[in-house]
C-alpha positions as CSV (number, residue, x, y, z in Angstrom):
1,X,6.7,-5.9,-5.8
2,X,9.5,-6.3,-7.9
3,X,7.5,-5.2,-11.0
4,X,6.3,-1.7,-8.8
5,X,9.8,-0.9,-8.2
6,X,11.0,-1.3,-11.7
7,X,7.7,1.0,-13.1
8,X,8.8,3.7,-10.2
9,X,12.5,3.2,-11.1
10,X,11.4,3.9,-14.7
11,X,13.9,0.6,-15.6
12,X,12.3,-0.9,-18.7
13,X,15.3,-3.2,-19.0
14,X,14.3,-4.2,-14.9
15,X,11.1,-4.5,-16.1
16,X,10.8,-6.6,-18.6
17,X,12.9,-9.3,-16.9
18,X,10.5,-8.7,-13.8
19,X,7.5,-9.0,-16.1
20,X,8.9,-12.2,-17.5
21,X,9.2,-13.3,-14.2
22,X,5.7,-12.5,-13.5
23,X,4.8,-14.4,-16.5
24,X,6.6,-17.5,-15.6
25,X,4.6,-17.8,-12.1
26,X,1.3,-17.7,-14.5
27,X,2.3,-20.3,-16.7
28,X,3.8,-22.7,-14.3
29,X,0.7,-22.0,-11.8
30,X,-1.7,-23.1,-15.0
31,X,0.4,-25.7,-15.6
32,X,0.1,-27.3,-12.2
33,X,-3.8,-26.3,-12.4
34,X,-4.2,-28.1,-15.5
35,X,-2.6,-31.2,-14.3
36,X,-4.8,-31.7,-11.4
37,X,-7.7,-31.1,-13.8
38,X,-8.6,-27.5,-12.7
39,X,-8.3,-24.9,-15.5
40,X,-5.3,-24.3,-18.3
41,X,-3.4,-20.9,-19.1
42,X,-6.1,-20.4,-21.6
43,X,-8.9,-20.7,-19.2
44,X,-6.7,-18.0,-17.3
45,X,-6.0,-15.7,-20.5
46,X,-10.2,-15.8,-21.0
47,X,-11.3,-15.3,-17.9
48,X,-9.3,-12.2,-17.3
49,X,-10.3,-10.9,-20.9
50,X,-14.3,-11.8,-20.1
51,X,-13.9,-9.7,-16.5
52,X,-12.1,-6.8,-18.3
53,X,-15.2,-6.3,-20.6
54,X,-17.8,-7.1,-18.1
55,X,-16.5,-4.3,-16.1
56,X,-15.8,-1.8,-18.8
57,X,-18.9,-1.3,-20.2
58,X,-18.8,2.0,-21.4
59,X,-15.4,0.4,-23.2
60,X,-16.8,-2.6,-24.9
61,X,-20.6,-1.9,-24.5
62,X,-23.2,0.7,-25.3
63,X,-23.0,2.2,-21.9
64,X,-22.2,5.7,-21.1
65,X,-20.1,7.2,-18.2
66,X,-19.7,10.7,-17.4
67,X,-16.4,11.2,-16.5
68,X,-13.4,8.8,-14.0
69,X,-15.1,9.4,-10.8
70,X,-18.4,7.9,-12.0
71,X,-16.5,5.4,-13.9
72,X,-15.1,4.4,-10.5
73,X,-18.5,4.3,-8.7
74,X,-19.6,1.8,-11.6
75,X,-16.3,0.0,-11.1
76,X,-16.8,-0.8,-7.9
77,X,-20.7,-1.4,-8.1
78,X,-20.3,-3.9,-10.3
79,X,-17.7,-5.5,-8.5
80,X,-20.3,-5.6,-5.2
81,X,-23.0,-7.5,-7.3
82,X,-20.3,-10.0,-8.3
83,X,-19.4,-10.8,-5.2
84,X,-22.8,-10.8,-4.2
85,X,-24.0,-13.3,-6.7
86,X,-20.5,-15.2,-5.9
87,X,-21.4,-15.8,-2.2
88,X,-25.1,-16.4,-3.5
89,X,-23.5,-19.3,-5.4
90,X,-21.6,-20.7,-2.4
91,X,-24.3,-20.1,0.0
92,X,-22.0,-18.0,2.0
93,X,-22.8,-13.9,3.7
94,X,-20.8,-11.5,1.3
95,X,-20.4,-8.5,3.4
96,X,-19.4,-5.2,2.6
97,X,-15.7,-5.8,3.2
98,X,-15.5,-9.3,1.5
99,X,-12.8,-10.6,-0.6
100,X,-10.2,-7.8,0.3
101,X,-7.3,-10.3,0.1
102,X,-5.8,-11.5,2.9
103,X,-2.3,-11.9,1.0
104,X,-2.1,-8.0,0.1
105,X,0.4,-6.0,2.2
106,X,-1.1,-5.0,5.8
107,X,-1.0,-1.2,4.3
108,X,-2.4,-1.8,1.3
109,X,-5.2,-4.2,2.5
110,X,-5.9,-1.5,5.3
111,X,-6.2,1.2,2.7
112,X,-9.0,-1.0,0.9
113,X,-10.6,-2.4,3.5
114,X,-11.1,1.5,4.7
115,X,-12.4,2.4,1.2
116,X,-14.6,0.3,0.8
117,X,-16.6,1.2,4.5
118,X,-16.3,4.8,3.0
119,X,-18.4,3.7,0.4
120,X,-21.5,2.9,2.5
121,X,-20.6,6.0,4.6
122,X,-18.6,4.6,7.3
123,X,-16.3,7.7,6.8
124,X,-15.4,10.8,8.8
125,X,-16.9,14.1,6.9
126,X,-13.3,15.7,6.8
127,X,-9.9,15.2,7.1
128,X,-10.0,16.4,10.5
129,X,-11.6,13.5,12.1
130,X,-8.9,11.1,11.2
131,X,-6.2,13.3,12.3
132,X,-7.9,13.1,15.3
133,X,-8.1,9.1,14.9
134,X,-4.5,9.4,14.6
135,X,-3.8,11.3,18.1
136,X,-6.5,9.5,19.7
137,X,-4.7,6.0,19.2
138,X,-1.1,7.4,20.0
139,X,-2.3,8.4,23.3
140,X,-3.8,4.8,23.8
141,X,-0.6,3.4,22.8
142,X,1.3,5.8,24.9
143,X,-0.7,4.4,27.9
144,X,-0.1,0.9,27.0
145,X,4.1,2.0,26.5
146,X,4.1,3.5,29.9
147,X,2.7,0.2,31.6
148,X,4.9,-1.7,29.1
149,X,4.1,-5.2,30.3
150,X,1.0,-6.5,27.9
151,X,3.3,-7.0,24.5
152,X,-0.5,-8.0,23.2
153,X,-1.7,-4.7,23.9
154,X,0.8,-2.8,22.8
155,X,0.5,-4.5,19.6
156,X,-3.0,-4.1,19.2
157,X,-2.6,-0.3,19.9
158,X,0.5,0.0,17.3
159,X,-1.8,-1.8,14.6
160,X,-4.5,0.5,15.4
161,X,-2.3,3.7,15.2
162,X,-1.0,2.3,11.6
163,X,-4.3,1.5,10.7
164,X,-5.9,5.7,11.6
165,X,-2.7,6.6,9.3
166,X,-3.5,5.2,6.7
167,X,-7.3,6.6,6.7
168,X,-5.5,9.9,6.6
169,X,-3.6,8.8,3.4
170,X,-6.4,8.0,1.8
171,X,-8.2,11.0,2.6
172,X,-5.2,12.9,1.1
173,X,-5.1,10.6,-1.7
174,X,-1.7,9.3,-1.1
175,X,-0.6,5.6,-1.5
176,X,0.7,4.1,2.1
177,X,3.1,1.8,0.6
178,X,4.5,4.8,-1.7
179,X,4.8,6.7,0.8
180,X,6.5,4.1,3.5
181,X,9.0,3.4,0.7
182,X,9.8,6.8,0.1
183,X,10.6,7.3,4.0
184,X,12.7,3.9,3.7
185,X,14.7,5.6,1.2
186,X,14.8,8.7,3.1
187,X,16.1,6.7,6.0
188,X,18.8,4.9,4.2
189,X,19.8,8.2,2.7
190,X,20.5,10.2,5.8
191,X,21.8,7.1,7.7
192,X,24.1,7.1,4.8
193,X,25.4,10.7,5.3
194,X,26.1,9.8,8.8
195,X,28.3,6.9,8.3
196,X,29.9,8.7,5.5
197,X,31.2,11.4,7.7
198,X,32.0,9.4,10.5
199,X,34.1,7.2,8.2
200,X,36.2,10.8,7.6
201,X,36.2,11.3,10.9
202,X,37.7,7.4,11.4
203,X,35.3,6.2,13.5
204,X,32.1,4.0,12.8
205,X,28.3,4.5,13.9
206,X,28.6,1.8,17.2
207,X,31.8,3.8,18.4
208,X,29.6,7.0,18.2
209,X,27.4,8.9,20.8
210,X,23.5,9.1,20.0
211,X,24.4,12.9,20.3
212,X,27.0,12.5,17.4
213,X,25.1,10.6,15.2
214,X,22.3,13.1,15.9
215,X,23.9,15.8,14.8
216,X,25.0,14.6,11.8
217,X,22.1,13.6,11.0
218,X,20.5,17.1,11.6
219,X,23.4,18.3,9.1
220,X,22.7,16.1,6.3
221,X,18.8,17.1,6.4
222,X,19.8,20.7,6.1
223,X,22.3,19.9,3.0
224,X,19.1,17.9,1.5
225,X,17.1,21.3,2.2
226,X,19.4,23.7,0.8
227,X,20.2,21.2,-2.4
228,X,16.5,21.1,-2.7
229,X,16.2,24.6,-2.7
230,X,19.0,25.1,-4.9
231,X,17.2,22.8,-7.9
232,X,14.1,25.3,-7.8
233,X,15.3,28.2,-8.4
């Protein structure tokens, strides 16, 4: 995460400690691996080499690929029949959404676990039906709210409602985690405001009304609009 935020922040002086970082988990990982007889950095530095030409073909091969969509339809063909022949191996089913990883953030693992039913068709035709997803799950979770007494419910419906949202960002091709980060930043931005103008006023957020904070909230989005404004013209 730490090496995202530095390639958003555009930080190449961020980055290249974070990278180094990075790089130090890798060694000291093959390190430990090595000592219990596993594999060695090398064996790590070869394997990831090997996989990069196996899947790139049309890179390092004679193959030929008509343009980045089809490139990413071979991309992730190829990566089925691996995992095929890797479960062959093991003896073990390989189904169509096997070895997402479980580690990944919940968005991000949604996100792929949604593409990769899309792939056999397990897909709405249009954006429409997953805003409709979307809406259909609130309500649920409105209904479990009201009776508020199953906290298992209500989870399962709030995981369900994050889960429809994030269908929609992929039909609209935007990144969940992206865009979660960029309303955390909103967030911290406007809070900001408020507690900046309270300070003036003397007072602090806990000795403020709802209704207060409220409205200075309201004022610092309209200050955000009209700056916004202001830079495009």
């Amino acid at each position: 995460y730490e090496v995202a935020d530095a390639i958003e922040r555009g930080n190449l002086g961020d980055l290249r400690g974070e990278l180094g970082d990075l790089l130090f988990q890798v060694v000291f990982h093959s390190q430990l691996a090595r000592e219990q007889g596993a594999f060695s950095f090398d064996e790590v530095a070869a394997g990831i080499c090997d996989k990069m030409e196996r899947r790139h073909p049309h890179v390092f091969g004679d193959a030929v690929i008509a343009d980045a969509a089809s490139q990413t339809v071979a991309w992730e063909e190829l990566k089925r029949r691996e995992r095929e022949a890797a479960g062959q191996q093991e003896n073990v089913r390989v189904g169509v959404l096997s070895g997402v990883p479980v580690a990944l953030p919940a968005l991000s693992r949604a996100s792929k676990l949604g593409k990769r039913a899309a792939q056999v068709g397990f897909e709405w035709p249009d954006i429409q039906g997953a805003l409709d997803k979307v809406r259909e799950e609130i309500d649920e979770l409105r209904i479990e709210a009201d009776h508020g007494t199953d906290r298992t419910a209500i989870e399962a419906e709030i995981g369900d409602v994050l889960f429809s949202v994030v269908n929609v960002c992929r039909y609209l091709k935007v990144d969940p985690e992206r865009a979660l980060r960029g309303a955390n930043a909103k967030f911290e931005r406007r809070f900001g405001y408020v507690e900046d103008q309270l300070r003036l006023r003397g007072t602090t957020p806990a000795q403020s009304t709802l209704e207060e904070m409220d409205e200075l909230w309201e004022e610092g989005k309209r200050r955000e609009f009209r700056a916004a404004g202001d830079g495009q013209r």
